[in-house]
C-alpha positions as CSV (number, residue, x, y, z in Angstrom):
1,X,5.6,11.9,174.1
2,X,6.4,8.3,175.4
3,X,8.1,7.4,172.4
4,X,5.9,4.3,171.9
5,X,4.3,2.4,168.9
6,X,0.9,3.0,168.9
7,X,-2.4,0.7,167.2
8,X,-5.6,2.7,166.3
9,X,-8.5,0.5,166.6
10,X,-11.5,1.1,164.5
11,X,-15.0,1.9,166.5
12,X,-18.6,1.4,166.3
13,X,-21.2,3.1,165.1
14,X,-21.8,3.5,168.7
15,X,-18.6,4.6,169.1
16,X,-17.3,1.8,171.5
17,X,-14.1,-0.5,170.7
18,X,-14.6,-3.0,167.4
19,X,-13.2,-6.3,169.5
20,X,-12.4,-7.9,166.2
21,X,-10.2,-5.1,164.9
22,X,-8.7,-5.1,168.2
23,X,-8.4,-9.0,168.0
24,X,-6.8,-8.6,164.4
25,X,-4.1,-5.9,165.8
26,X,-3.7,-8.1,168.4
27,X,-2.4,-11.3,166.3
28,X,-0.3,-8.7,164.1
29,X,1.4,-7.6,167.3
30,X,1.8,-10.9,169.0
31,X,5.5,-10.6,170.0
32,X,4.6,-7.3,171.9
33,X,3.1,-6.7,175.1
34,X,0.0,-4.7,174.6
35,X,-1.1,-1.6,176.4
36,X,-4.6,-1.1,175.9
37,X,-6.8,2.4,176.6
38,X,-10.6,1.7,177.1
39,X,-12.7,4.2,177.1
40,X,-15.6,4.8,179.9
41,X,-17.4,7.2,178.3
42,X,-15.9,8.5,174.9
43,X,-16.3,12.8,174.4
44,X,-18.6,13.2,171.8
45,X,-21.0,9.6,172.2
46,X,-20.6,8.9,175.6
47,X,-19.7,5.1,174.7
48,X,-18.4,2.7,176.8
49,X,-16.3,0.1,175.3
50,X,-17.1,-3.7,176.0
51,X,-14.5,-5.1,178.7
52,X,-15.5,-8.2,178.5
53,X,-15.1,-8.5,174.6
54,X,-11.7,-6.5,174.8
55,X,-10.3,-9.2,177.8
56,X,-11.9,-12.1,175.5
57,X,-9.8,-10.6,172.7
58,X,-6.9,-10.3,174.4
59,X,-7.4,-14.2,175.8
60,X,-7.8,-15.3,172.2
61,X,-4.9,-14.1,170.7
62,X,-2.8,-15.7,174.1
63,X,-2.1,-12.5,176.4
64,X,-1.4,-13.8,179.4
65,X,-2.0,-11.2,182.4
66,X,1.7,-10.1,182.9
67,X,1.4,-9.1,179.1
68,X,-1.1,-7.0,179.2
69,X,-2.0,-3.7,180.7
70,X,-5.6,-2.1,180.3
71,X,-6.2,1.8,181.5
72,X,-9.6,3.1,181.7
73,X,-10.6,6.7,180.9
74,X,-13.4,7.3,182.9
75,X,-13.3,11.0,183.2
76,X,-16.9,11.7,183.8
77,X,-18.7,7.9,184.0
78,X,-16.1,7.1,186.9
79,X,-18.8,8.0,189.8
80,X,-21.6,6.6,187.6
81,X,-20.5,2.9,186.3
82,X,-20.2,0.1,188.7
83,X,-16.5,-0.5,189.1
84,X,-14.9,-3.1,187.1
85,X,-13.8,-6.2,188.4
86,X,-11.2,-7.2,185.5
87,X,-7.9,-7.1,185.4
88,X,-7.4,-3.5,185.0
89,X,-4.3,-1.5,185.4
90,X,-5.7,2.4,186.5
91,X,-8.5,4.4,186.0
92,X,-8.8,7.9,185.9
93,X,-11.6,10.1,186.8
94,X,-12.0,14.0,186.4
95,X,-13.1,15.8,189.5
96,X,-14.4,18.7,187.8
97,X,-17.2,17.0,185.1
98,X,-20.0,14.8,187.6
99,X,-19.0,15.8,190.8
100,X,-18.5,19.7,189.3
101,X,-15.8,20.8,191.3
102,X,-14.8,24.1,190.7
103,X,-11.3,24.1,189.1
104,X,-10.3,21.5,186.1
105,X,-8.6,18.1,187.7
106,X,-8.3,14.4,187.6
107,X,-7.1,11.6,189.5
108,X,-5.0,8.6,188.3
109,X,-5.5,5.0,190.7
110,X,-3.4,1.9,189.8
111,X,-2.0,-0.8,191.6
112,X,0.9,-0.3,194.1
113,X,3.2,-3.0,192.2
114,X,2.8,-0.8,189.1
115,X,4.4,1.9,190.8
116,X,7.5,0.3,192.8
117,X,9.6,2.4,190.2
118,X,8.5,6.0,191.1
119,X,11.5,9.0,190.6
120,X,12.1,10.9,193.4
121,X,11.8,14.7,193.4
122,X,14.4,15.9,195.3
123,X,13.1,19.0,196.0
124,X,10.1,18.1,197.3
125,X,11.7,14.6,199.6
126,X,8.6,12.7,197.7
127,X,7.9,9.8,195.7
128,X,6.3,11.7,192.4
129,X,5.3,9.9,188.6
130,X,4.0,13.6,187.2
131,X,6.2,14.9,184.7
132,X,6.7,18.2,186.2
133,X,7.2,17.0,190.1
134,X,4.1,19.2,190.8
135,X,0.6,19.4,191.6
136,X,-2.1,21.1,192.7
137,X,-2.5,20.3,196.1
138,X,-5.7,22.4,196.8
139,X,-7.7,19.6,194.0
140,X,-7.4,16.9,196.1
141,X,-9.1,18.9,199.1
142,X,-12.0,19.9,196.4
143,X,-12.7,16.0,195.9
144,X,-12.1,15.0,199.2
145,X,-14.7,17.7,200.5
146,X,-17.3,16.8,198.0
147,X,-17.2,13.1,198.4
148,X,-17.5,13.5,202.2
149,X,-21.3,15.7,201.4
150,X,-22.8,13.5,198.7
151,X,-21.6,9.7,200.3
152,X,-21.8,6.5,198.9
153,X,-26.0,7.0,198.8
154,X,-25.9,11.0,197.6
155,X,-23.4,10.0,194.5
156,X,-25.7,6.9,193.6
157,X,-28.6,9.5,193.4
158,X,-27.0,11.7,191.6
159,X,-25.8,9.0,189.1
160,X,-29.9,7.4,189.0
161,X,-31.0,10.6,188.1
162,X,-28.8,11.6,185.5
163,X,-29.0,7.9,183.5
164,X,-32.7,8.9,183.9
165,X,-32.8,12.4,182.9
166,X,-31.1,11.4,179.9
167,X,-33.4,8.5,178.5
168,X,-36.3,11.1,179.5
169,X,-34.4,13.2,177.1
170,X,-34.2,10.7,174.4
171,X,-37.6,9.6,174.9
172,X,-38.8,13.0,174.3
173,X,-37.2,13.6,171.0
174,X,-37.7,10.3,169.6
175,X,-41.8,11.1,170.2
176,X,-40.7,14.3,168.2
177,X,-39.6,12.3,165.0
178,X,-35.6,13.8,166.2
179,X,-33.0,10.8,165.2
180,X,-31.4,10.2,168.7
181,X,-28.6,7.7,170.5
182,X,-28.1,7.1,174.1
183,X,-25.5,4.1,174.6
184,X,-26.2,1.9,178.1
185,X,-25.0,3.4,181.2
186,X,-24.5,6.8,179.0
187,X,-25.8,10.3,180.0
188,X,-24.6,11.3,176.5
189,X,-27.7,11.7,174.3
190,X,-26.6,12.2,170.3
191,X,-29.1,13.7,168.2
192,X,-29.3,15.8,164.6
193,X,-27.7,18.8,165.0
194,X,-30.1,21.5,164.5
195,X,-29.9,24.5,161.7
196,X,-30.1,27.6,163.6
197,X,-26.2,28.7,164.5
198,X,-28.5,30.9,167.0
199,X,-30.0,28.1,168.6
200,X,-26.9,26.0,168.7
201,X,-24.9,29.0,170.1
202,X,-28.1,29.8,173.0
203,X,-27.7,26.1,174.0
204,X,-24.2,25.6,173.8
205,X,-24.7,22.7,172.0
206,X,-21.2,20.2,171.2
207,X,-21.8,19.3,167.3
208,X,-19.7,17.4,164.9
209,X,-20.6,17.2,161.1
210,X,-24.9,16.2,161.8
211,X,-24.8,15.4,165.1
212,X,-24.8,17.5,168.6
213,X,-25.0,16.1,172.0
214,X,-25.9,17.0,175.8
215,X,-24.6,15.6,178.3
216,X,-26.8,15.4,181.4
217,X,-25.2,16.0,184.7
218,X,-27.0,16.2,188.1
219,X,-27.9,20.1,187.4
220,X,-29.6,19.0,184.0
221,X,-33.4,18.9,185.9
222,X,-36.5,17.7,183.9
223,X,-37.5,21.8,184.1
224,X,-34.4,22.5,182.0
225,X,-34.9,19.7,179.5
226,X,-38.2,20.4,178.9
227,X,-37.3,24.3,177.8
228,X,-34.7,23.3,175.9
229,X,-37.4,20.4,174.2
230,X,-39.7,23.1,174.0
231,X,-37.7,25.9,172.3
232,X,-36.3,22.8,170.1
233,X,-39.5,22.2,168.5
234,X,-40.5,25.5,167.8
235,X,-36.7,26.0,165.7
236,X,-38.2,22.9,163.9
237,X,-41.4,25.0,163.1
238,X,-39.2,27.9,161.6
């Protein structure tokens, strides 16, 4: 859409960012600034690539900090992960995933001397960077509204219980024999994908190739798990 070169960096197992690929792009690409997407939370494995590894990288192969520009995707882990103190650009965070608003949104932040160079739309007499010149102004209210209930001490007990929800989770099916991944700070937990299309459909389980996932938000309770554990094991049987 931009028009722009782009550089695919190979991932681990875990799904986060492999620093040294990114350091080998890096050196291949030295006479270019470099725009960089970090993930906070990737779809399928919930990982969260390494910021001080990609910084380190970018350090290494001489980025200074007016050549460089690093975004984070942090659609769902944005109200669950400390914030970052690096250098970062923007961050964007989906209203509708952990704080479950009720319509599909997501907010952009960045740094008011990234955006000294915002069009104006004429027909609204407003500074605007969306490509249309419109948005939905009734999202922001959603947000607003449900910040303001949960506070600084409801979102940090939401966020506790998921991250503990979902190692409960993983705890559960690893005592079950079940080969299972939950990266640090994830609420993603990645296990075999069962057999039963029946099962998978009852559940509404993600899979790709031999692996599903769940991803616990705050109205994934321990009750819920445990059915879903329990009508898990007895596919198993069959």
């Amino acid at each position: 859409m931009y028009r722009m070169e782009i550089e695919t960096i190979n991932t681990l197992v875990s799904g986060e960012m492999y620093s040294a690929d990114l350091r080998t792009k890096l050196l291949l690409n030295q006479n270019k600034p470099a725009i960089i997407n970090i993930n906070i939370g990737t779809t399928f494995k919930g990982a969260i690539d390494d910021m001080d590894s990609i910084v380190q990288a970018l350090e290494y192969c001489g980025y200074s900090n007016d050549k460089y520009y690093i975004h984070c995707d942090d659609a769902l882990y944005g109200l669950i992960v400390s914030f970052i103190k690096h250098p970062i650009g923007s961050i964007s965070v989906s209203g509708h995933k952990f704080l479950g608003c009720p319509i599909p949104f997501g907010i952009q932040m960045t740094r008011k001397s990234n955006v000294n160079s915002l069009s104006k739309t004429e027909y609204i007499a407003s500074a605007d960077m969306t490509i249309s010149g419109s948005r939905n102004g009734l999202a922001p209210i959603f947000l607003w509204y449900s910040l303001s209930m949960k506070g600084h001490v409801g979102l940090w007990q939401d966020s506790k219980m998921c991250i503990e929800n979902a190692q409960y989770l993983k705890d559960q099916l690893l005592k079950e024999g079940i080969s299972v991944m939950l990266n640090e700070f994830s609420t993603t937990v990645v296990f075999g994908r069962p057999c039963d299309h029946k099962f998978i459909s009852r559940w509404k389980l993600c899979y790709l190739s031999g692996m599903a996932h769940i991803v616990v938000t705050s109205g994934i309770t321990r009750e819920i798990i445990d059915s879903f554990l329990k009508d898990l094991m007895q596919e198993r049987k069959k």
